[in-house]
C-alpha positions in Angstrom: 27.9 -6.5 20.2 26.2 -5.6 23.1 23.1 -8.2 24.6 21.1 -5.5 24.5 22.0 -5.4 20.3 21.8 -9.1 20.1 18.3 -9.1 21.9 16.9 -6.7 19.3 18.5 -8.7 16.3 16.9 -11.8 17.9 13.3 -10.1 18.4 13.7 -9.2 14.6 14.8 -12.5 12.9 11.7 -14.2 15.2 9.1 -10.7 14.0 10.5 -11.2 10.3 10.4 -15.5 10.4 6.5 -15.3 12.0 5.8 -12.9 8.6 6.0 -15.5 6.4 3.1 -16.7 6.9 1.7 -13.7 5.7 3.4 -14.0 2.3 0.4 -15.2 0.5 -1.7 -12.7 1.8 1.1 -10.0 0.8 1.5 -11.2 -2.7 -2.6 -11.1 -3.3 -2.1 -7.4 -2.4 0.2 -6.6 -4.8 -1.7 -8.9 -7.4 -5.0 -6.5 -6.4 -2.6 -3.6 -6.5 -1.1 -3.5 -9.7 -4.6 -4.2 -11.4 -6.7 -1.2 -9.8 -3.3 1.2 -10.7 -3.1 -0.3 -14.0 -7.1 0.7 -14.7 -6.3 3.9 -13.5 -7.1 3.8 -9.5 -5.3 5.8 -6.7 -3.6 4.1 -3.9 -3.8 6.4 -0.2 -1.8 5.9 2.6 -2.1 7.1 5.8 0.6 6.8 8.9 2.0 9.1 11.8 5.1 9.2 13.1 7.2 6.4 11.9 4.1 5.4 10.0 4.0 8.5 7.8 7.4 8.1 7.0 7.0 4.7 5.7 3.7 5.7 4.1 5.7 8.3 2.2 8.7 5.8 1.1 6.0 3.7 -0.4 4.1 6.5 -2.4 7.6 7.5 -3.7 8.2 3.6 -5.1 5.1 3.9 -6.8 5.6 7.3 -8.3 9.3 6.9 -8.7 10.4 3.6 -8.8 11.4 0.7 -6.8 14.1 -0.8 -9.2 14.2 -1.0 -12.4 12.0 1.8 -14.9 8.4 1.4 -15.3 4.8 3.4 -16.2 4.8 6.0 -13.1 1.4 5.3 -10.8 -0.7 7.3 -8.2 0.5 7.0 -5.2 -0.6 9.6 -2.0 0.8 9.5 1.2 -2.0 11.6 2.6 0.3 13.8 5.3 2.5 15.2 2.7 0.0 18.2 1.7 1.0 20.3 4.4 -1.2 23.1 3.8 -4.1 21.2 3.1 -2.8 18.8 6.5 -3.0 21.7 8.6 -6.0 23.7 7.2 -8.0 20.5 8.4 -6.3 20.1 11.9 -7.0 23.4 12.5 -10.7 23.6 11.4 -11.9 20.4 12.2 -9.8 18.7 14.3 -6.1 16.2 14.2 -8.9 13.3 13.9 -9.9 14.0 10.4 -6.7 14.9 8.6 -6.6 11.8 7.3 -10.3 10.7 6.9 -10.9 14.7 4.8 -9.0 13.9 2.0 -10.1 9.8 1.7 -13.3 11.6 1.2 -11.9 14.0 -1.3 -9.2 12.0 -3.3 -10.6 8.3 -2.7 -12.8 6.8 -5.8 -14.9 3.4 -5.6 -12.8 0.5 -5.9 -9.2 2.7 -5.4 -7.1 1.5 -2.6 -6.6 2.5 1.2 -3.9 1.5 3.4 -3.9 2.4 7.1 -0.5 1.9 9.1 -0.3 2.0 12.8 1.9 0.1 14.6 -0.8 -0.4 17.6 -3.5 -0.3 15.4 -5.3 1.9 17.7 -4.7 5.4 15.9 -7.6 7.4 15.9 -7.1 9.6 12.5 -6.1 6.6 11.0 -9.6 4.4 12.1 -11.7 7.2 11.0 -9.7 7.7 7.5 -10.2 4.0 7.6 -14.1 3.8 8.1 -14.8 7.0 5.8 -12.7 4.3 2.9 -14.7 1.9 4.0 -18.7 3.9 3.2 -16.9 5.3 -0.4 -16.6 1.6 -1.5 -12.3 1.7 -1.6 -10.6 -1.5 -1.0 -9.3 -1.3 2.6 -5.9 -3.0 3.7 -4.7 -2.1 7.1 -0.5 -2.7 8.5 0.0 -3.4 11.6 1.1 -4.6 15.0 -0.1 -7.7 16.5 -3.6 -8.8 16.4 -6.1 -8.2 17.7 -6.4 -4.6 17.2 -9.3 -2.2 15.8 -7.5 -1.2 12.3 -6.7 -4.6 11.5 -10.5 -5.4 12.5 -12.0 -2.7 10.4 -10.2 -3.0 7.4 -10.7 -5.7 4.4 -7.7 -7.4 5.0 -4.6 -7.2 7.3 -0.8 -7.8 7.5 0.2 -7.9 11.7 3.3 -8.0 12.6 3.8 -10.2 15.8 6.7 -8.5 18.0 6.1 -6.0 21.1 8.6 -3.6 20.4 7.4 -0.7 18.2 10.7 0.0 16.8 10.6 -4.0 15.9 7.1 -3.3 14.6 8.3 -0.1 11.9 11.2 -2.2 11.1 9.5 -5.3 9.7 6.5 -2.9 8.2 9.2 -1.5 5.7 10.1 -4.9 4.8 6.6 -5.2 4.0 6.8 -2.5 2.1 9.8 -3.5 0.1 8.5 -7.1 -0.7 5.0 -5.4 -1.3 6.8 -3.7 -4.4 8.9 -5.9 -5.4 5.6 -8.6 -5.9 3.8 -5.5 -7.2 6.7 -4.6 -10.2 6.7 -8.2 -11.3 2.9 -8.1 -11.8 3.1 -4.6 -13.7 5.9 -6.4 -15.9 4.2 -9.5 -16.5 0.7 -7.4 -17.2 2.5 -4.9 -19.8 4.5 -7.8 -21.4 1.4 -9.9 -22.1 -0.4 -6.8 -23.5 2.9 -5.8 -25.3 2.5 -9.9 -27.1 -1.4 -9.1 -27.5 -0.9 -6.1 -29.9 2.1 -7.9 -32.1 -0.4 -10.9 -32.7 -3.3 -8.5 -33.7 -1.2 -6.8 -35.7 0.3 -9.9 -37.6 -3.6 -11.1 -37.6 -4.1 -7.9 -39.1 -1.4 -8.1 -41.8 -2.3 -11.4 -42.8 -5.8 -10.8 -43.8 -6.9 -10.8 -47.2 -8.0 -7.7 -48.4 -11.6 -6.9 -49.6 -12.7 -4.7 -52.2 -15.5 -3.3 -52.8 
């Protein structure tokens, strides 16, 4: 392999090893995640770029599936209505693609996700900031700290590396543990309500019957 290989290997490990002190932080998200889609909440993502890709990979975990089957959620990746993507662009500007449909789709206490790898993006701060005045829960992925998304949103992952390519590459790995954390909550929830029902239906059983 080539230094140049073994350089960006290195910057990776180092990106990936200084995430693990995020892991606490990563696992309350998907804790707060599976609870609001469980009640019925949305979950938007917004991204460019590299970003929207990613976004899109995790909308289709959460509609599809990550591993094994499970109880399908809402999940938007908010670039993938092209018509509606470019109707906005074109009438009111590339800075409210985003930020339009927060204000259309997003509900109080649903949940927005802005990722940027510099944190900086414009249609992503204002999509961001519209979350923020409708009441949604707003988490923000990014590059390093400090940086305005990360400043403006609820709560933050950063990833500390200068590359963006090393950036993208530990956000999917984000996105991969973020699921992962997030399908053992939704199997842990739906088992304990699964045990709930048996025992009030034995309760049920077992009581005497009254007549009349």
């Amino acid at each position: 392999m080539t230094k140049l290989g073994l350089q960006r290997l290195q910057d990776l490990t180092q990106a990936i090893e200084k995430l693990a002190s995020q892991i606490p932080q990563l696992e309350n998200w998907a804790q707060t995640l599976s609870e609001v889609l469980l009640s019925g909440g949305r979950f938007l993502i917004a991204g460019n770029g590299g970003s929207a890709s990613q976004a899109q990979h995790l909308a289709a975990e959460l509609v599809g599936r990550y591993c094994n089957d499970r109880t399908p959620f809402s999940a938007l990746a908010l670039h993938m209505d092209t018509a509606s993507f470019t109707a906005i662009s074109n009438d009111y500007g590339f800075e409210e693609v985003f930020a339009r449909q927060v204000r259309a789709h997003g509900r109080k206490g649903d949940i927005f996700l802005g990722i940027s790898t510099s944190g900086n993006s414009p249609n992503v701060l204002l999509a961001a900031q519209e979350a923020n005045n409708k009441g949604l829960i707003t988490w923000a992925l990014t590059g390093p700290h400090p940086n305005e998304l990360a400043v403006m949103s609820q709560q933050s992952i950063r990833v500390q590396a200068s590359s963006t390519a090393t950036i993208q590459e530990v956000h999917q790995v984000v996105i991969h543990l973020l699921c992962e954390a997030f399908d053992s909550n939704v199997s842990m929830s739906e088992s304990k309500t699964s045990i709930d029902l048996s025992q009030l239906s034995k309760e049920s059983d077992q009581a005497p019957m009254q007549i009349w």
